[in-house]
N, C-alpha and C positions, 0 to 999 in steps of 0.2 A: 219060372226060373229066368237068369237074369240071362240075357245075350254075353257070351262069354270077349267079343269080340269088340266091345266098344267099354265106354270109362261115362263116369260121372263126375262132370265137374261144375263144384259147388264156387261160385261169382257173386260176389257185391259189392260194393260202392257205398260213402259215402253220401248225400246230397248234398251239393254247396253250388254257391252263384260261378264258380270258378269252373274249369275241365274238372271232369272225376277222373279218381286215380282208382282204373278196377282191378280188385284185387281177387287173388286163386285161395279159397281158402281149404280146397282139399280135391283129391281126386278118386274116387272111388272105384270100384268093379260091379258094386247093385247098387241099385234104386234106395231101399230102406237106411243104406250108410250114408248116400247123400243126403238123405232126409234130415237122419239122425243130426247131421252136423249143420245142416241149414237152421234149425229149431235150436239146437244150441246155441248159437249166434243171435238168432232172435227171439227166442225166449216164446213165451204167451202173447206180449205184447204187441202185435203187427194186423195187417189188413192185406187180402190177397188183390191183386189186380183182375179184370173184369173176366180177363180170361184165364186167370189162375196158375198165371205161368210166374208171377213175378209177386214178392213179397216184400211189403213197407215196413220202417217199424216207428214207433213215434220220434227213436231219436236220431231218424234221419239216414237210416239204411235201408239201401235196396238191395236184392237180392236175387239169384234164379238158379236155375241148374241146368247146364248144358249135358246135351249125349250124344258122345261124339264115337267113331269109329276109331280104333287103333290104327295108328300108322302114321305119314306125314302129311303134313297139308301144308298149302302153298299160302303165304298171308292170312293165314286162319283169323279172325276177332271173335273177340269175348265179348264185344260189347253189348247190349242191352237191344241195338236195333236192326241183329240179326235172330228173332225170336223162334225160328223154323228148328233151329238145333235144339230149342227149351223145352224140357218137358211142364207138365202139367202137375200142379203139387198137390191135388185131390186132396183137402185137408175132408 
């Protein structure tokens, strides 16, 4: 069962030579909802990173899932190279 007290949230980007604009594309209560919508986003076709937290796809999205505890946070990022909050996507 899922930790009633934190949220899933599903983050991707773009890649391009320019800043990436990351984007929130849902926030969840368990694990298998942010899955569910990580995989719709990127479909069959992608490639996991080494450590499984982070998803490519050929046409040029990245992706992850943060779990984050309810409440406020002070300067929180989404970005990509705070990986400690990403889970692990055990495909």
């Amino acid at each position: 069962m899922d930790n009633l007290d934190c949220v899933y949230i599903v983050v991707f980007y773009i890649q391009s030579y320019g800043p990436a604009s990351v984007k929130i594309a849902g926030t969840y209560l368990n694990k298998d909802d942010a899955l569910n919508r990580l995989f719709s986003i990127f479909g069959k076709d992608y490639r996991l990173s080494n450590n499984e937290k982070i998803i490519y796809s050929k046409k040029g999205l990245c992706g992850w899932i943060n779990k984050n505890n309810i409440g406020d946070y002070n300067n929180f990022n989404l970005n990509i190279d705070q990986p400690y909050n990403s889970i692990q996507l055990n495909l």
